[in-house]
PyMOL CGO cylinders between C-alpha atoms (Angstrom):
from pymol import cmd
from pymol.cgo import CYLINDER

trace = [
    CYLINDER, 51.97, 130.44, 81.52, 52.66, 128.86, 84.78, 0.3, 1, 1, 1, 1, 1, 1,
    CYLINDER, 52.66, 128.86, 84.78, 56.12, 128.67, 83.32, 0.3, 1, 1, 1, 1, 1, 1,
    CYLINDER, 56.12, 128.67, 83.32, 56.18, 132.36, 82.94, 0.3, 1, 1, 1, 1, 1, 1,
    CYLINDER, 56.18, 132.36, 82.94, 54.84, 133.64, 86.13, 0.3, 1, 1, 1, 1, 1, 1,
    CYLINDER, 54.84, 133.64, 86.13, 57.26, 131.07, 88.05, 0.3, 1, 1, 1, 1, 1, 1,
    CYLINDER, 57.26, 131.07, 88.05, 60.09, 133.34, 86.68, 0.3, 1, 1, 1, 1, 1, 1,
    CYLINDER, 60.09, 133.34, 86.68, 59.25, 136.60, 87.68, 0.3, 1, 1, 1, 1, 1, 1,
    CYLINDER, 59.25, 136.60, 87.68, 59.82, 137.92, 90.74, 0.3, 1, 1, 1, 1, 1, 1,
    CYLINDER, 59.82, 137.92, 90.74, 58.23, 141.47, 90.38, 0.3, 1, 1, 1, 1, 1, 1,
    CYLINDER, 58.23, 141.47, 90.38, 54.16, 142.72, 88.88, 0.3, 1, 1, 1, 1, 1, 1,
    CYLINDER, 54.16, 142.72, 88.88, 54.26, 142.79, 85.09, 0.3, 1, 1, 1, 1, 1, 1,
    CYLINDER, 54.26, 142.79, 85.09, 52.41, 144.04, 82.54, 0.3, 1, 1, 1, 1, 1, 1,
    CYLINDER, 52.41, 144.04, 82.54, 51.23, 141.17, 80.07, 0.3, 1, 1, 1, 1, 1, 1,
    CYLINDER, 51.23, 141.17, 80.07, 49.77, 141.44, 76.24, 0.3, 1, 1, 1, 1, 1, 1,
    CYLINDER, 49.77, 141.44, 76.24, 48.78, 138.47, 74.22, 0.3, 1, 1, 1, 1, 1, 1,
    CYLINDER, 48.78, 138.47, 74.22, 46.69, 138.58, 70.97, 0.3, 1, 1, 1, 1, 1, 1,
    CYLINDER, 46.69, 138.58, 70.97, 42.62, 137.26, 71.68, 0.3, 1, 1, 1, 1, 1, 1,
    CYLINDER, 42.62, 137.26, 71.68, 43.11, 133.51, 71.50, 0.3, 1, 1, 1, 1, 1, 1,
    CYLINDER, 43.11, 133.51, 71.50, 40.71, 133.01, 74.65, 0.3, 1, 1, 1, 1, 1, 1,
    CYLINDER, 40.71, 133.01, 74.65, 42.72, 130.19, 75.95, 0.3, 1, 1, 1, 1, 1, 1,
    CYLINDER, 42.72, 130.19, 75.95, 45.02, 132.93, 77.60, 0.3, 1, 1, 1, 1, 1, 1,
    CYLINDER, 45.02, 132.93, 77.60, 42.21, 134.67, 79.37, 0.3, 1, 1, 1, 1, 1, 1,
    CYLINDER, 42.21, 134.67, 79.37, 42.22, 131.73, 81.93, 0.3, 1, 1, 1, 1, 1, 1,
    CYLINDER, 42.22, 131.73, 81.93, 45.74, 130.33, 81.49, 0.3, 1, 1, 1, 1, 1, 1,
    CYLINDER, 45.74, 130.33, 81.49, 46.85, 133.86, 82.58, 0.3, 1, 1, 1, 1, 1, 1,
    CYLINDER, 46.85, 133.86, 82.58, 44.65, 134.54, 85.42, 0.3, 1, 1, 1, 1, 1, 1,
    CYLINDER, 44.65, 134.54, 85.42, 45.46, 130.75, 86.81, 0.3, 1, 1, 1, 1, 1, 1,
    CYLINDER, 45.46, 130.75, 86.81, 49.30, 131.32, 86.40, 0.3, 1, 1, 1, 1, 1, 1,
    CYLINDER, 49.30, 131.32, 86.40, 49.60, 134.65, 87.91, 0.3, 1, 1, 1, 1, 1, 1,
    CYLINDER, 49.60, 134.65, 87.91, 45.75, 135.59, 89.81, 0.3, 1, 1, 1, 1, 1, 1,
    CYLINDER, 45.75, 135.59, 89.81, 45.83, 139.15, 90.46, 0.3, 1, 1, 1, 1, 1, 1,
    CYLINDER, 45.83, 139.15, 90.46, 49.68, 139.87, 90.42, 0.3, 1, 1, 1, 1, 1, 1,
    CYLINDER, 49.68, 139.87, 90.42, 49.70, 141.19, 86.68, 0.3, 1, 1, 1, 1, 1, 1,
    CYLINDER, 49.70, 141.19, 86.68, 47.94, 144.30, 84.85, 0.3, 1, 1, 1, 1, 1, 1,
    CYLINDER, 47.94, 144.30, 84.85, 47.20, 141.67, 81.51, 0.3, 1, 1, 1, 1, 1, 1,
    CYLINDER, 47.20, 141.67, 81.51, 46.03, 143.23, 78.09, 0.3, 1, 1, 1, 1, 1, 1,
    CYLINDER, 46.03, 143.23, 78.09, 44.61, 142.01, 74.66, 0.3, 1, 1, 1, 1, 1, 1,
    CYLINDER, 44.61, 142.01, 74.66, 46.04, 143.44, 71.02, 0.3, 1, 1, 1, 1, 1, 1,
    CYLINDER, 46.04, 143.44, 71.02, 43.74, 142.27, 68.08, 0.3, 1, 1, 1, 1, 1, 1,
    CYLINDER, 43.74, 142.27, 68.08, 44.79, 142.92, 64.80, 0.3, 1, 1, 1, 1, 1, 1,
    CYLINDER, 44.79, 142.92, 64.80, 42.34, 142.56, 61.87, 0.3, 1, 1, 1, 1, 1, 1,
    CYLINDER, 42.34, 142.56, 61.87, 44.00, 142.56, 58.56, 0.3, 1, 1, 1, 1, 1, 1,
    CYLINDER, 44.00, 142.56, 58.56, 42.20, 142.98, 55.20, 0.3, 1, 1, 1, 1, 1, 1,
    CYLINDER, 42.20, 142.98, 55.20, 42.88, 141.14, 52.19, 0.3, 1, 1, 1, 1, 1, 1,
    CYLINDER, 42.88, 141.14, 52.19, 45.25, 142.20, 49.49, 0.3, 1, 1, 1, 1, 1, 1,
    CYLINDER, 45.25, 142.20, 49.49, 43.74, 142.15, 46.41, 0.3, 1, 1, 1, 1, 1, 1,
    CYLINDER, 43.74, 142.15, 46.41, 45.86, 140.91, 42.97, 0.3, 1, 1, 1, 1, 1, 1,
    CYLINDER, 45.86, 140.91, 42.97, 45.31, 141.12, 39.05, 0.3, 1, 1, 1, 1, 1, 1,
    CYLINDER, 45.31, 141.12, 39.05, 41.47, 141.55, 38.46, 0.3, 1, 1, 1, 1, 1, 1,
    CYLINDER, 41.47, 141.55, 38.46, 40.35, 141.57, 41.97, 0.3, 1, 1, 1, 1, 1, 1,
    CYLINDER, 40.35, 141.57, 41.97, 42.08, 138.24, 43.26, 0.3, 1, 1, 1, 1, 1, 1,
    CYLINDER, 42.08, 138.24, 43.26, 42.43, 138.01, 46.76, 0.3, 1, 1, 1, 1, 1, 1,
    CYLINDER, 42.43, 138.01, 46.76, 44.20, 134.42, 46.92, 0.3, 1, 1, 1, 1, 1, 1,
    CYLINDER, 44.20, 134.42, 46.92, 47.87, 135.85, 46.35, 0.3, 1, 1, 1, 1, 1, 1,
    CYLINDER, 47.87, 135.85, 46.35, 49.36, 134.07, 48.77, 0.3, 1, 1, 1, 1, 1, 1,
    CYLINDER, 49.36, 134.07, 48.77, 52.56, 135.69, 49.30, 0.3, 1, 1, 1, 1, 1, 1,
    CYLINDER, 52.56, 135.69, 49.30, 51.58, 139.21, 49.27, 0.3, 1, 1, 1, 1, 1, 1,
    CYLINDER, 51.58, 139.21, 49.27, 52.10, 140.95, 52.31, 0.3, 1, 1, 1, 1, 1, 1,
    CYLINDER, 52.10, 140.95, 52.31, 48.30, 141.23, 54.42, 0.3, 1, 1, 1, 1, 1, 1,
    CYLINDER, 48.30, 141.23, 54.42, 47.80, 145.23, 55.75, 0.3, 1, 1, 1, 1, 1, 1,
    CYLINDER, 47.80, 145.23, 55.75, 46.10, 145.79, 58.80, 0.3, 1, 1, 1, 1, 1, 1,
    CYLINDER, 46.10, 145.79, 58.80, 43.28, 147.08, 58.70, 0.3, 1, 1, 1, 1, 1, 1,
    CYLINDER, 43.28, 147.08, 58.70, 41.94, 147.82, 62.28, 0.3, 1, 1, 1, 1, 1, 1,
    CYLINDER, 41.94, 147.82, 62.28, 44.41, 147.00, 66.07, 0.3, 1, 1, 1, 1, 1, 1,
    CYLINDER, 44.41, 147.00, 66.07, 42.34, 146.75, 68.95, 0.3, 1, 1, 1, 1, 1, 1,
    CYLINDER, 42.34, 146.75, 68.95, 44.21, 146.89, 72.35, 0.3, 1, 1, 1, 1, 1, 1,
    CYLINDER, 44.21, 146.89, 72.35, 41.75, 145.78, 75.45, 0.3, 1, 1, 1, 1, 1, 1,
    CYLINDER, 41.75, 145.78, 75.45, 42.71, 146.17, 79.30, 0.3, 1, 1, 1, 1, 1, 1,
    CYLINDER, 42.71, 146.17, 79.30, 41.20, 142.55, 80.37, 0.3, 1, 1, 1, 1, 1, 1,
    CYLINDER, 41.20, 142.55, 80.37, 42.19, 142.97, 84.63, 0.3, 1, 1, 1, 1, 1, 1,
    CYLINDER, 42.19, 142.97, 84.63, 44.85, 144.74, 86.69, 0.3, 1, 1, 1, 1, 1, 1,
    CYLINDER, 44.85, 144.74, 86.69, 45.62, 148.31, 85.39, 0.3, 1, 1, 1, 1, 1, 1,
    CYLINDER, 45.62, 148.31, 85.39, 47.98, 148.03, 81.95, 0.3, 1, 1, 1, 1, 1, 1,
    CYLINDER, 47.98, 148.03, 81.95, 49.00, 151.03, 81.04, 0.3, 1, 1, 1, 1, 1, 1,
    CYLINDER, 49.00, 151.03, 81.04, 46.80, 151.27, 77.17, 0.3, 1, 1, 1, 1, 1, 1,
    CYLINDER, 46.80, 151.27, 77.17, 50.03, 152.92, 75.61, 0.3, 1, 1, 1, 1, 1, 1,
    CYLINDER, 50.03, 152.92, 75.61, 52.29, 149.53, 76.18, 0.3, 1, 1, 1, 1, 1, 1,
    CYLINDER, 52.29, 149.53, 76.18, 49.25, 147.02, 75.10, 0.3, 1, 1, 1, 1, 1, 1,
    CYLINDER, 49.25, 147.02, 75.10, 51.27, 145.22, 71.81, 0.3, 1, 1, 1, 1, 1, 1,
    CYLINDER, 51.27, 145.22, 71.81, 52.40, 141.99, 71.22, 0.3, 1, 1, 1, 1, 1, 1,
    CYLINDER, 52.40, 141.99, 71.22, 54.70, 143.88, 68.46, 0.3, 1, 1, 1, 1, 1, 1,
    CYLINDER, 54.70, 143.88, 68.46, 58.30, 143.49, 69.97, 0.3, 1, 1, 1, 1, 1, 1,
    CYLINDER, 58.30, 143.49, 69.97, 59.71, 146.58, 71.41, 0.3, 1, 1, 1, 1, 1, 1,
    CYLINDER, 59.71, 146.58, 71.41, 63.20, 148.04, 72.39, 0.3, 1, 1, 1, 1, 1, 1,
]
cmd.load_cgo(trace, "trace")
C-alpha cells in the first residue's frame, strides 16, 4: 500500500473488499489524503442434483454487495472492486 500511495501524486478514491488488514495498511500508506471504501460481496451457494451444494465448478451468484464509506468522502456510486472502463 505504501507502494501505491508513493505513486500518486493527486487524492484518490480507494475500494478494497473487507479483508481488515487494509483498514490499517491504507490509512498508514496514505493518512488522510484518500476518500477509501469497502465492497463486500456475499455469494450463496449453488445448489446441484438433489440439493448438492459441493459442485465445485459451478459458477457462485451473489447474493447480497455491501459497499461501506470507511474515511474521507468516496463518492457511494464508485465503491467496487469490479474493474471499470
Amino acid at each position: 500500500m505504501d507502494d501505491v500511495a508513493s505513486r500518486l501524486a493527486h487524492r484518490v478514491q480507494l475500494t478494497t473488499d473487507g479483508f481488515k488488514g487494509y483498514l490499517s495498511a491504507v490509512e498508514n500508506a496514505f493518512g488522510s489524503n484518500v476518500d477509501f471504501g469497502t465492497e463486500v460481496k456475499t455469494y450463496r451457494s449453488s445448489s446441484g442434483p438433489a440439493g448438492r451444494t459441493d459442485m465445485r465448478y459451478s459458477t457462485p451468484r451473489i447474493e447480497r454487495v455491501d459497499r461501506t464509506a470507511i474515511f474521507g468522502n468516496p463518492d457511494r456510486s464508485l465503491i467496487t472492486t469490479s474493474a471499470t472502463t
